[in-house]
C-alpha positions as CSV (number, residue, x, y, z in Angstrom):
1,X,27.3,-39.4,48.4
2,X,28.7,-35.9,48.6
3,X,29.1,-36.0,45.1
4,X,25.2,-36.7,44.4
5,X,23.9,-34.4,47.2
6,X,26.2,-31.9,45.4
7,X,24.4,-32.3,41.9
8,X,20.9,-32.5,43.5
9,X,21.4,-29.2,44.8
10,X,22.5,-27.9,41.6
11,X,20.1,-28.8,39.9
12,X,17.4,-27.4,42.2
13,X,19.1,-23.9,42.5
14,X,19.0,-24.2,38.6
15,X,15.0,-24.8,38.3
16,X,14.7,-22.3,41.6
17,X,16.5,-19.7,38.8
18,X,14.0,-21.0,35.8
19,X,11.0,-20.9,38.0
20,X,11.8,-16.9,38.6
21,X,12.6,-14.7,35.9
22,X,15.1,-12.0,36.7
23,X,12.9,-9.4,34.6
24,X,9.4,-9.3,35.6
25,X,7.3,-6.6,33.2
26,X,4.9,-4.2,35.3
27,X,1.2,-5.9,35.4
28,X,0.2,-2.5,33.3
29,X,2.0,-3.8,30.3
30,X,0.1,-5.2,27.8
31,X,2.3,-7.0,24.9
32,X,-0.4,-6.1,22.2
33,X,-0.9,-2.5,19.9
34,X,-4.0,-0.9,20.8
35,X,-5.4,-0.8,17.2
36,X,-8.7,0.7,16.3
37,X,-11.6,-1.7,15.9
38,X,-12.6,-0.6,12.3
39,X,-10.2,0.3,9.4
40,X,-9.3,3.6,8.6
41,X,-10.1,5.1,5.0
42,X,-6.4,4.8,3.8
43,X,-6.4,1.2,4.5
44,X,-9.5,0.4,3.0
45,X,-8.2,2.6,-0.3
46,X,-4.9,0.5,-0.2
47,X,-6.6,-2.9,-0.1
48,X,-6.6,-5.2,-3.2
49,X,-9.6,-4.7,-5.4
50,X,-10.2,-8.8,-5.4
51,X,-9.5,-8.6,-1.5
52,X,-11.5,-5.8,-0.6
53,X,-14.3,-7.4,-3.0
54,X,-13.9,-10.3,-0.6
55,X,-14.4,-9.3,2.7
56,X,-17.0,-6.6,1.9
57,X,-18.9,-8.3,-0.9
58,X,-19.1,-5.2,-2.6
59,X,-19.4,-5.4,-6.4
60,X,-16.7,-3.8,-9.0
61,X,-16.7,0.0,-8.7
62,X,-17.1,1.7,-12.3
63,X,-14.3,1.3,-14.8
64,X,-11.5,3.3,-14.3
65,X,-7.8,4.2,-15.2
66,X,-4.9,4.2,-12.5
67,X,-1.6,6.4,-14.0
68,X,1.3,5.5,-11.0
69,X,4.2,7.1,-11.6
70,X,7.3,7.7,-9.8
71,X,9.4,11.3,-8.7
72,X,11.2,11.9,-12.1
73,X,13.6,15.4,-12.9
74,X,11.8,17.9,-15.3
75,X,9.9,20.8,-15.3
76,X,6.7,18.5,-16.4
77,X,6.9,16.8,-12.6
78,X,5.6,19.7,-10.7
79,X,2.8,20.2,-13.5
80,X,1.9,16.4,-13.5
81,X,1.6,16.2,-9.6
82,X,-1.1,19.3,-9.9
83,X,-2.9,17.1,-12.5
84,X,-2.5,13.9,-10.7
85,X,-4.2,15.4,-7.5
86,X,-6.8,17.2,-9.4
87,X,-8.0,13.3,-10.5
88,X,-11.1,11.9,-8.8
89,X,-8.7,9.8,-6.3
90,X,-5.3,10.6,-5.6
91,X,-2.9,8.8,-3.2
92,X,0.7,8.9,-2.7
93,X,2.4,5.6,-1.5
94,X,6.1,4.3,-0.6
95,X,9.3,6.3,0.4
96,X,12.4,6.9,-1.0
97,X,12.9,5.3,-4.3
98,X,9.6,3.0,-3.9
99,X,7.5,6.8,-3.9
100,X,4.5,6.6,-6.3
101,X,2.0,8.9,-7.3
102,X,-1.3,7.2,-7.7
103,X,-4.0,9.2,-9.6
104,X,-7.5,7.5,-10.7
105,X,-9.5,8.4,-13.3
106,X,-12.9,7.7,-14.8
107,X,-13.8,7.5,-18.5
108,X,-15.7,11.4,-17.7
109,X,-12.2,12.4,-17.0
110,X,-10.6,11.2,-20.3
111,X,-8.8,14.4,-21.5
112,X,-7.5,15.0,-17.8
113,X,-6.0,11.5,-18.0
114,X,-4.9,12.4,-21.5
115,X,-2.9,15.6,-20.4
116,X,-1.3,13.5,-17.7
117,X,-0.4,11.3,-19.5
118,X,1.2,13.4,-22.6
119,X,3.4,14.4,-19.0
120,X,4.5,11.1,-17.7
121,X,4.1,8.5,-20.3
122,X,7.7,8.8,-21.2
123,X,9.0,8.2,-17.9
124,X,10.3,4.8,-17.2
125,X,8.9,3.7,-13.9
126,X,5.3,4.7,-15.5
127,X,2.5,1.9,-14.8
128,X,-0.9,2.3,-16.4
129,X,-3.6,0.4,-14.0
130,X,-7.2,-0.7,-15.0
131,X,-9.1,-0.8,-12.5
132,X,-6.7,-1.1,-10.3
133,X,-4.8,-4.2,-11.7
134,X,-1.9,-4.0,-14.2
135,X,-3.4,-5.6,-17.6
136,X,-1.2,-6.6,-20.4
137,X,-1.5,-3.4,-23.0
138,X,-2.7,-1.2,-21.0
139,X,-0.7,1.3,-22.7
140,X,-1.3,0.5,-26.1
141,X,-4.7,-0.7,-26.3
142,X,-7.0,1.1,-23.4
143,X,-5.6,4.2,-22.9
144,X,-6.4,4.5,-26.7
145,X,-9.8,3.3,-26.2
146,X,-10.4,6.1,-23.7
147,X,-9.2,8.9,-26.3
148,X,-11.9,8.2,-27.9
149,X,-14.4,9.6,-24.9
150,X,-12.5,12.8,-25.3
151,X,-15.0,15.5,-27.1
């Protein structure tokens, strides 16, 4: 019988210990970010066009050219930032390697887009956006297009 009186009492020190947790957090802690209620502008500009379309049921913005390119060695760089954030939206995104330079453009703004792109078109990490989504071409076929809006 000692031996099962033994084990009992084991065995309620051991839910005793389980019951009562050595750490107890303060009752002022609250596990949870306090995030604002509404989304910030920078959030809403980073969304996915077909998401953002989604949620706010707003319909397509006008057409528009997106040139993201990457930090690059050249005296062109500093010149093609200046252009970039003279474009209609500009947004810098990533860190380190992943850095991009985002700069928007509307068809009004073709020979802005064009002189960016005489800047960065060569460099390799270059991406050429329509309306905000890559499209196959996009190089070869609508950047040409626009061109032809420039007077």
């Amino acid at each position: 019988m000692d031996q099962r009186t033994a084990g009992q009492q084991r065995s309620e020190s051991a839910s005793d210990e389980a019951a009562t947790p050595a750490f107890q957090p303060s009752e002022r802690f609250w596990p949870y970010a306090d995030l604002p209620e509404e989304a910030s502008a920078e959030e809403l500009a980073a969304l996915d066009p077909d998401l953002r379309e989604a949620l706010f049921e707003t319909p397509p913005g006008p057409f528009s050219l997106t040139i993201v390119f990457p930090i690059f060695e050249g005296p062109e760089y500093a010149r093609a930032v200046e252009l970039a954030r003279a474009s209609a939206e500009y947004r810098e995104t990533g860190e380190g390697p992943a850095f991009r330079h985002r700069a928007r453009y509307y068809p009004r703004d073709a020979a802005r887009l064009h002189d960016l792109w005489q800047l960065v078109g060569g460099v390799e990490d270059c991406d050429v956006l329509v309306d905000d989504r890559p499209v196959p071409y996009a190089r070869e076929l609508w950047l040409p297009l626009v061109w032809f809006l420039i007077p």
